[in-house]
N, C-alpha and C positions, 0 to 999 in steps of 0.2 A: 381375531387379528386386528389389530389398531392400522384405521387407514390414515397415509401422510398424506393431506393435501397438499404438501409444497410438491409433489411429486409430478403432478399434476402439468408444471412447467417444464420437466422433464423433456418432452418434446419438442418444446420449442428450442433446443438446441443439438445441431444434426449429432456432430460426436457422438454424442452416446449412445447412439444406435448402434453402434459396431464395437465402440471403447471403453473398457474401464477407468474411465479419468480419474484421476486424486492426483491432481496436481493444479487446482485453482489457487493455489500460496503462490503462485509462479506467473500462470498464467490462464485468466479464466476459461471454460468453455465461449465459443463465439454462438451466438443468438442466430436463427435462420435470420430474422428480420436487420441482422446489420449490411446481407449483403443487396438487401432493398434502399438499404440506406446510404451506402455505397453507390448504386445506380441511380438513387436523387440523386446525390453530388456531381455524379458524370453530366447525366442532363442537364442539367442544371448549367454548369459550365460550361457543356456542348451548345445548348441553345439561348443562352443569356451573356455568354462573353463576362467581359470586365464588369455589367451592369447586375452579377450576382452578388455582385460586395453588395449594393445597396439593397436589392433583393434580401436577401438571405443573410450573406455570411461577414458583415462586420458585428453584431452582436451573439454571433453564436457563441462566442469564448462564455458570455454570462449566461446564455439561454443553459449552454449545457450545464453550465454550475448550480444553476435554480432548479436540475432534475436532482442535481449528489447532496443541494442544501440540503432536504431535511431529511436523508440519510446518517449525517453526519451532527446532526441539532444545529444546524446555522440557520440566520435568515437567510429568504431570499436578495439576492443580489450582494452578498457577500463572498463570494467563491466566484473566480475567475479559472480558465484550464489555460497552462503552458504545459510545455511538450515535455518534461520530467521532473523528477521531484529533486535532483541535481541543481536543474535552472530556478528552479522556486526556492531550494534553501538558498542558493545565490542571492536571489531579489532580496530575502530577508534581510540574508545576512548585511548588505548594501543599503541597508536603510537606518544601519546605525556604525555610532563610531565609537572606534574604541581607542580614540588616542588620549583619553582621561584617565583616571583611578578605577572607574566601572569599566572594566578592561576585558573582564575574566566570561570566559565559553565553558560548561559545565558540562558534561557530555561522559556515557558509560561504556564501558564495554560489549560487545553483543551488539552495534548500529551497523547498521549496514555501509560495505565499506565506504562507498560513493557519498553518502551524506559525512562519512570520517575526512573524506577527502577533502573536501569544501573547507570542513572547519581548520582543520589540520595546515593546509595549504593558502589558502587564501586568508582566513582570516586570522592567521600569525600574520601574512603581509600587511594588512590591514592594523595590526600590533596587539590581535589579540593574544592573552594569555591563555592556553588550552590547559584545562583540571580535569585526567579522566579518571572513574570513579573502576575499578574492575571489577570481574566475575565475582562473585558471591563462593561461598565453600563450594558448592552444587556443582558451577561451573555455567548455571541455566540463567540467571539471572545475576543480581548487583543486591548489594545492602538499601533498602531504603532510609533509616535512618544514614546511613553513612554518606547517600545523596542530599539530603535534606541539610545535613550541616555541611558542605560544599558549598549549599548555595548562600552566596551573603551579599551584602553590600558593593561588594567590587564586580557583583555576577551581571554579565550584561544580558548575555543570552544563554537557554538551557535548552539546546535540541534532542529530542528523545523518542524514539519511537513507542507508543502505543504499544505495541506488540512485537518482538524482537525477532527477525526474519531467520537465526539457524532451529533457536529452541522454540518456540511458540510459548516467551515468558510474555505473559501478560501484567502491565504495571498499575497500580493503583495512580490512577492522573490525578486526582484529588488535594492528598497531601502535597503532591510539587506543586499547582498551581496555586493553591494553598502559600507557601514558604516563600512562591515567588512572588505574588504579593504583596508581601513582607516585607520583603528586603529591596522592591521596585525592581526585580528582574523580570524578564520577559521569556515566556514557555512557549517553546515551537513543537507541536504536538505531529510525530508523524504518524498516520493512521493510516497506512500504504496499507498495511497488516491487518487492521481488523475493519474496516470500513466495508461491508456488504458482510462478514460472516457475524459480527457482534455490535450491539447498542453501542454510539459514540454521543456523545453530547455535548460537543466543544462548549454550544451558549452559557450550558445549565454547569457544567465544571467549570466557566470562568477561564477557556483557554482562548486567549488572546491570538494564534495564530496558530495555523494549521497545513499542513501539507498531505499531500496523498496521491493516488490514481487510481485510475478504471482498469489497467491489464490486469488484476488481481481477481478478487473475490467479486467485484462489481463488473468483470465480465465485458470491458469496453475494450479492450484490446490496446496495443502498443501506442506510444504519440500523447498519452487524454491524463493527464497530470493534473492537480488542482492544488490550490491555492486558496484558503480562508485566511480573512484576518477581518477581526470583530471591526465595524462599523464606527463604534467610536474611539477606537486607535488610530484606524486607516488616514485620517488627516494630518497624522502627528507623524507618518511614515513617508520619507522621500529616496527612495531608492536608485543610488547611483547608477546601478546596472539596470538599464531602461530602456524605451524605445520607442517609436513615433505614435504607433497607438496608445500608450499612457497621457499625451498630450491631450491637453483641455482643446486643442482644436488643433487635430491632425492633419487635415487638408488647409490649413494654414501655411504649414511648410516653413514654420518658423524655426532662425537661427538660435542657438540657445542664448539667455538663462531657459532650463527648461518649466514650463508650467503644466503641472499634473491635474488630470482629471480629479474628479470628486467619488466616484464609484469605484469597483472590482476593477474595472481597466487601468483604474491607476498603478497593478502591478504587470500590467501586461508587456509586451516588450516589442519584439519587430513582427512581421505578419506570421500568423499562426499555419500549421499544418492543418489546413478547412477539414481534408478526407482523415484527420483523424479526431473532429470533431462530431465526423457524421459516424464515425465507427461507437467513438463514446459514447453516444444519446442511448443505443436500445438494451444493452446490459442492465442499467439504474433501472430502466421503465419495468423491465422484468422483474427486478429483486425487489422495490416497490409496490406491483401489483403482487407480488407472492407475500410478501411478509403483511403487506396491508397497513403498510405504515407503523407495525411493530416489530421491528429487527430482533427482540428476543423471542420469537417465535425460531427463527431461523437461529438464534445462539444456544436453546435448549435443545435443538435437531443436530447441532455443531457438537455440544458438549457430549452428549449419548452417544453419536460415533466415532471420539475421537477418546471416550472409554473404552467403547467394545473395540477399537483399535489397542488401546494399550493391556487392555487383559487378553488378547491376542498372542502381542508379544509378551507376556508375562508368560503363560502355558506353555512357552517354549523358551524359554532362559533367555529373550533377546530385552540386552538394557537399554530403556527407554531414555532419552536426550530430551525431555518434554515432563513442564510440571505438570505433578497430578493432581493437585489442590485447581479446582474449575475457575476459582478467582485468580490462577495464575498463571491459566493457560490459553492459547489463543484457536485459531482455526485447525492448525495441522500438529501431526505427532512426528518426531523425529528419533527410528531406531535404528540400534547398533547391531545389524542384522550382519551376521557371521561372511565376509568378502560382499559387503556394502554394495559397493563399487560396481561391481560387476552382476552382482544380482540384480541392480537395480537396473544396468543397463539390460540383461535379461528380460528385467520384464518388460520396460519400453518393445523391445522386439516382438514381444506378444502380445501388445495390444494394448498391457496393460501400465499405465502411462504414470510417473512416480519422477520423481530426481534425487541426485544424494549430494551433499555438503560433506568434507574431510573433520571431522570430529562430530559429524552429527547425525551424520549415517545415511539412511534411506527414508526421506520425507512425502508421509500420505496426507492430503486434505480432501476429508468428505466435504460436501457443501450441502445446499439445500435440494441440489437437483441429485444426488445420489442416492443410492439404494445399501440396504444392508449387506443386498447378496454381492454388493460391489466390493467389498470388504471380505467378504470368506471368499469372492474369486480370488483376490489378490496374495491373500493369506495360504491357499491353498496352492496358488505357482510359486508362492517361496519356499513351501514347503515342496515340491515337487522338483525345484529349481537344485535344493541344497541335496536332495537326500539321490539326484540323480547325478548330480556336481557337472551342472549345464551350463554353471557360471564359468567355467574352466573354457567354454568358448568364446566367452568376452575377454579374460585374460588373455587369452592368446594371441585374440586380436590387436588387443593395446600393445602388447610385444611389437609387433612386427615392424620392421628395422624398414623404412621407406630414404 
């Protein structure tokens, strides 16, 4: 029997003592060590007052980004944390105008709604033009050629996620950072998706800026966002939506014009959530001691479970919402498992911890801290779920008329 060493950090997060998690696409398991880290924070403010800003907590925004940089291939001191990836496509998007001919927002089908909303909402008010590119035959993905000639001349920005949160399509970043390039547009790579379960490499793909957070696969919990933008863009960027810690001298307390820092802070904005910065640091430390600084260690443990997941569902007729081609698929599997909905809520009630999306079924994500027999538990209460029709007590639930 082949032994998994990533397994080995298994323990250091309580959960899974009692739970079958696959649902780190959502929401990672929490580390024992974050609630130590939590209790610095309290101390800290209990016995230091106001005098912890200088202490501790005015550079933590970059401290924590310099544990996600080389997660992600950034240098250090390029990654700044705001509190979602909402408020960071904002600062982006705020740092360029589109009231010229370079008007045009590039953007696919499959993004998650909340970054649709930004572009959709805000920056029509701002006068940009929105091009969005749709579903592919499949349903799972987009044309890449059919994105690639979208992007032209008039493209000012091209937000996209890495990895696309119903189906787990995973995109070739390459050819778009490639076209955009080309044409002087600018790629906003979101890596929410695969950032702790697969290799990212913003520097070495030549992505100009980057978005993402720690609630996911990297295990930081709610609040811990991040924010890359390469080093030698970051001067040429001034962001309307801003705030007193971006200023080159914040205790100045100066009236505006405003003048921006030189570093990460220059996308920062008003005082940051400290206690969810102390939550973000121990997730990265783990998935860094565990991969060893080689993230595809932990994306060929990703890719093997999230096969023996789909021939799973294959041996029992349930159609899979998730590419099978490995270059196209991200951390989790998304299946059409017969009253979804309610199985899935089923199985949360038993422990075993899942969520479902409305076209996309009932989504499982092994990680590195999972086991295989995590997977035939799971597999075997659905099976046990459908053929006793146990799900018919979650329907009934949802029924009742309050």
């Amino acid at each position: 029997m082949l032994v998994d060493p990533l397994l080995e950090f298994r323990s250091h997060f309580p959960i899974l003592a009692q739970t079958t998690y696959l649902v780190s696409h959502s929401l990672g398991a929490m580390p024992a060590a974050t609630r130590e880290a939590l209790a610095e924070y309290a101390e800290l403010w209990a016995t230091r007052g106001v005098r912890a800003w200088g202490d501790r907590w005015w550079l933590m925004s970059i401290e924590i980004g310099d544990l996600i940089a080389p997660l992600i291939g950034a240098p250090r001191g390029s990654v700044v944390m705001l509190p979602n990836v909402t408020t960071a496509e904002a600062v982006v998007l705020s740092s360029f105008d589109f009231s010229g001919p370079r008007n045009r927002v590039v953007i696919v089908d499959g993004e998650f709604p909340s970054v649709r909303y930004i572009y959709d909402g805000l920056a029509r008010r701002l006068g940009a033009d929105i091009v969005t590119i749709p579903h592919d035959a499949t349903g799972l993905g987009f044309d890449l050629d059919r994105l690639l000639k979208a992007i032209d001349e008039r493209t000012q920005i091209v937000p996209i996620a890495h990895v696309l949160f119903e189906s787990s399509f995973m995109i070739d970043v390459e050819p778009i950072a490639r076209r955009c390039r080309e044409v002087g547009a600018t790629l906003v790579l979101d890596v929410f998706q695969s950032a702790g379960i697969a290799p990212v490499e913003v520097k070495r793909w030549d992505v100009p800026i980057a978005v993402g957070g720690v609630l996911k696969w990297l295990c930081g919990g709610p609040g811990g966002s991040f924010l890359y933008v390469d080093p030698e863009l970051r001067p040429r960027l001034e962001p309307s939506f801003t705030g007193w810690m971006a200023h080159a001298n914040p205790f100045g307390f100066e009236p505006p014009p405003m003048r921006f820092r030189d570093d990460a802070l220059r996308f920062a904005l008003g005082t940051p959530s400290v206690p969810s910065l102390y939550a973000a640091r121990e997730g990265p430390k783990i998935i860094s001691e565990a991969c060893g600084g080689e993230m595809i260690l932990i994306r060929r443990k990703s890719l093997r479970q999230t096969e023996k997941l789909i021939a799973m569902a294959d041996q029992r007729g349930f159609e899979v919402r998730t590419p099978r081609d490995t270059l196209q698929r991200g951390g989790s599997v998304s299946i059409l498992i017969p009253h979804a909905k309610e199985v899935a809520a089923e199985l949360n009630a038993e422990d075993i911890v899942c969520d479902f999306r409305p076209g996309a079924g009932v989504r499982f994500s092994p990680h590195f801290y999972t086991t295989d027999e995590d997977l035939d538990r799971a597999f075997a209460a659905v099976d046990d779920i459908l053929r006793s029709e146990r799900w018919h007590r979650q329907d009934s639930r949802q029924n009742i008329v309050t």
